[in-house]
C-alpha positions in Angstrom: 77.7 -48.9 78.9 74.1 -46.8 79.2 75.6 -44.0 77.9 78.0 -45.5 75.0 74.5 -47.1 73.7 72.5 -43.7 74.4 75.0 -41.9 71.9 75.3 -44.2 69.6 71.3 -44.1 69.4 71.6 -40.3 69.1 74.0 -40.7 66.1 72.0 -42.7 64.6 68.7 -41.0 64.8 70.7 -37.5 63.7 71.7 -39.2 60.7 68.9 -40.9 59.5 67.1 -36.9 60.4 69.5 -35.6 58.1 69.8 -38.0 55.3 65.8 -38.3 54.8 65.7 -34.4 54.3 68.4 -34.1 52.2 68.2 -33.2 48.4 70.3 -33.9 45.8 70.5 -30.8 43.5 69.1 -31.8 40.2 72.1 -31.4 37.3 71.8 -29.9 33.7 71.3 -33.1 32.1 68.0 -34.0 34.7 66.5 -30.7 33.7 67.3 -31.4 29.8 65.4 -34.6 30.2 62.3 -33.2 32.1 62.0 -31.0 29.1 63.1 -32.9 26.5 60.5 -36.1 26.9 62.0 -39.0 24.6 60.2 -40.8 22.0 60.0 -44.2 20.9 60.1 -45.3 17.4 59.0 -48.7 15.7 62.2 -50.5 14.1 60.8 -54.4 14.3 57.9 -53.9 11.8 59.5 -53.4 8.3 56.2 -51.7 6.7 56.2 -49.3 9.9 59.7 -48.7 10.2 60.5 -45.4 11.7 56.8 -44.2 12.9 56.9 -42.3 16.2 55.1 -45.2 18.6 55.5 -42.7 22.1 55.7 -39.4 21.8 57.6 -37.1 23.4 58.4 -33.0 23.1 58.1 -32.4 19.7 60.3 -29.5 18.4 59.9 -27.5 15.5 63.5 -27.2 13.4 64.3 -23.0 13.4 66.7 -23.2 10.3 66.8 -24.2 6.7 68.7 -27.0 5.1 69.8 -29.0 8.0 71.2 -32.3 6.8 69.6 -35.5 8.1 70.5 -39.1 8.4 68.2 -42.0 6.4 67.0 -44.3 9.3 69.4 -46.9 9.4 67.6 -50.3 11.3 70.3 -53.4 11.9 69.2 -57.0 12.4 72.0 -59.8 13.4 69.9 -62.8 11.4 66.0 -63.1 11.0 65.6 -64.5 14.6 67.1 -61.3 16.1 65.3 -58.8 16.9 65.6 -55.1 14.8 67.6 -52.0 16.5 68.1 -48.6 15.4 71.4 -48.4 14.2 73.1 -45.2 15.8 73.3 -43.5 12.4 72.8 -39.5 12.7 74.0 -36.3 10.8 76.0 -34.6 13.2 75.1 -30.8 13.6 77.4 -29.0 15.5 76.2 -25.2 17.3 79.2 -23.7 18.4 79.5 -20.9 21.2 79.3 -18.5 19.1 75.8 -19.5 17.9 77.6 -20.6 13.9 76.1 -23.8 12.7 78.7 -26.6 11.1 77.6 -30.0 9.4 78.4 -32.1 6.5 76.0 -32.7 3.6 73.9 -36.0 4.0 71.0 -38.1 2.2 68.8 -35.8 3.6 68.2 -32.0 3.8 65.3 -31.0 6.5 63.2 -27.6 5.8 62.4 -25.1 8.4 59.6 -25.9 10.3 60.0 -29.5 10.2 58.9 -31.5 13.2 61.3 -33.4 15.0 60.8 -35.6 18.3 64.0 -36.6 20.9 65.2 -40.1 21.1 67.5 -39.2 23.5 69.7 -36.1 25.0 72.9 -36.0 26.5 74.7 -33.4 28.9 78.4 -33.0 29.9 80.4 -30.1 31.3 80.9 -29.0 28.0 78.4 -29.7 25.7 74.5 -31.3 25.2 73.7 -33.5 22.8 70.0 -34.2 21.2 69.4 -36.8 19.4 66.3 -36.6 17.2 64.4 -38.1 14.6 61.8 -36.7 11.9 58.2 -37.0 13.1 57.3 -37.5 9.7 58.6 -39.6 6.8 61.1 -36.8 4.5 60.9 -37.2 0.7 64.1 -39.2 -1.0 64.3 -40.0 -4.4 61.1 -40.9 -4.8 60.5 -42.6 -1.9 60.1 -41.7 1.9 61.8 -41.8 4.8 62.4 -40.9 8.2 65.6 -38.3 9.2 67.6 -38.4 12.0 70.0 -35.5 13.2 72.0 -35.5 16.0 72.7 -31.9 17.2 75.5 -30.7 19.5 75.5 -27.7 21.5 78.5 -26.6 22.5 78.5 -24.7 25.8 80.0 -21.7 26.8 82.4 -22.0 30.0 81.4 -19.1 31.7 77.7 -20.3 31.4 76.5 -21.6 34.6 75.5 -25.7 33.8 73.0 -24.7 36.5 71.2 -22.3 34.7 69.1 -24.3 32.8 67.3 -21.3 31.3 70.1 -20.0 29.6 71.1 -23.3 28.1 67.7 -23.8 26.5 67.3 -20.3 25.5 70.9 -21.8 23.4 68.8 -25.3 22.1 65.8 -23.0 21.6 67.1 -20.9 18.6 67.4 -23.8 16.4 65.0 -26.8 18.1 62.0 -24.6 19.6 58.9 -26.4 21.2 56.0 -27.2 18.9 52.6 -25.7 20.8 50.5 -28.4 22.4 47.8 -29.2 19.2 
């Protein structure tokens, strides 16, 4: 009986040793978020509608004439409370590094700032959705843009080589310096 309860004391100190030490390997969509901070917007004040409220990584848009969603804010009745309607123009980035979208409401300029609401990785893709840190010009009017962009990953990249991945997201979406 001593020594049943001696080993299964043994065991059990061996695996709590080993399970307190161990680390899980952080995956392609942990590292995206880490660099990628997300921002919040405001959606339940009409007259501030769209304004950046946290924010995040702001990136600086590396191409000309990418189309752009008008911020789209739902409410069920006037006691329920506002969301951001999932509403984005879809930008795809194949392997290849050629750049398919549709026309939309909105057409964004080079050098436009844009923040991350929220970014999405798979085996085969990563997904950013963001939102223009300032209101865009629409017939007369302004308002705020929102592109979702999709990166289409080559198999034979690594999804643990993160660098190589952003190098991808940094040719169109690059980091805007610290000001």
């Amino acid at each position: 009986m001593y020594r049943i309860m001696l080993s299964v004391i043994a065991l059990t100190t061996a695996l709590a040793a080993s399970a307190g030490s161990g680390r899980a390997e952080p995956t392609l969509g942990d590292a995206l978020q880490s660099r990628f901070e997300r921002s919040r917007i405001e959606v339940q004040s009409t007259a501030y509608e769209g304004r950046v409220v946290r924010k995040g990584t702001i990136l600086l848009l590396q191409a000309d004439q990418i189309p752009a969603a008008k911020l789209r804010v739902v409410q069920a009745n006037t006691k329920s409370p506002r969301f951001h309607s999932p509403h984005y123009a879809r930008v795809e980035v194949s392997r290849d590094g050629q750049l398919t979208a549709a026309p939309s409401e909105l057409s964004l300029a080079k050098g436009t700032r844009m923040v991350v609401l929220d970014v999405k990785a798979s085996g085969s893709q990563v997904r950013l959705f963001t939102h223009t840190l300032d209101p865009v010009r629409l017939a007369g009017t302004t308002t705020h843009g929102c592109t979702e962009f999709v990166f289409a990953l080559d198999p034979n990249t690594d999804p643990g080589n993160v660098r190589a991945v952003t190098a991808r997201i940094d040719q169109w979406l690059a980091i805007a310096p610290a000001s």
